[in-house]
C-alpha positions in Angstrom: 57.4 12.4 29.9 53.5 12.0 30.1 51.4 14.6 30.1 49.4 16.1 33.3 46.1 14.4 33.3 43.2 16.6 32.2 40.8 15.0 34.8 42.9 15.4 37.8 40.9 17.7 39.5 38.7 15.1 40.2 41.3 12.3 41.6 41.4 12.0 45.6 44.1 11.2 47.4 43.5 9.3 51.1 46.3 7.9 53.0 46.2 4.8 51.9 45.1 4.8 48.1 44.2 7.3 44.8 41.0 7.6 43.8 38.8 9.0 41.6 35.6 10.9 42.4 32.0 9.3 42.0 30.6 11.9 40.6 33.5 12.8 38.2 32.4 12.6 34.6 33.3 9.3 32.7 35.7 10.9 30.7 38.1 11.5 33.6 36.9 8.4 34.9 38.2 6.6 31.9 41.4 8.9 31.9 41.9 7.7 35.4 41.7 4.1 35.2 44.1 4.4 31.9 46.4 6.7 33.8 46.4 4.0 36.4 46.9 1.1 34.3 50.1 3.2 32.9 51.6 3.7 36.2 51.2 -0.7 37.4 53.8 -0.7 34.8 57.0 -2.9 36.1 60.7 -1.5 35.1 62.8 -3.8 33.7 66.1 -5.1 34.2 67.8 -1.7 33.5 64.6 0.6 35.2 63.2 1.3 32.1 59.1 1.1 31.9 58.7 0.2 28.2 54.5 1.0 26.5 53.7 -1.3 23.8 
């Protein structure tokens, strides 16, 4: 289970997409994209999301 993102104070949420402040810092900024990234993840075969 991952853990809550530190920066997500600072995401926005429309209703069409997840965003990230502008003037968020670039920490959260980095966490965001990363967290992001994580979650475009395809399941498998058997629904599993495997990291590498």
């Amino acid at each position: 289970m991952l853990d809550e993102p530190k920066g997500e104070k600072y995401w926005i949420n429309t209703d069409t997409e997840l965003k990230i402040d502008p003037n968020a810092p670039e920490w959260a900024k980095k966490e965001f994209k990363e967290y992001m990234k994580l979650m475009s993840n395809k399941p498998d075969k058997d629904g599993m999301v495997k990291l590498y």
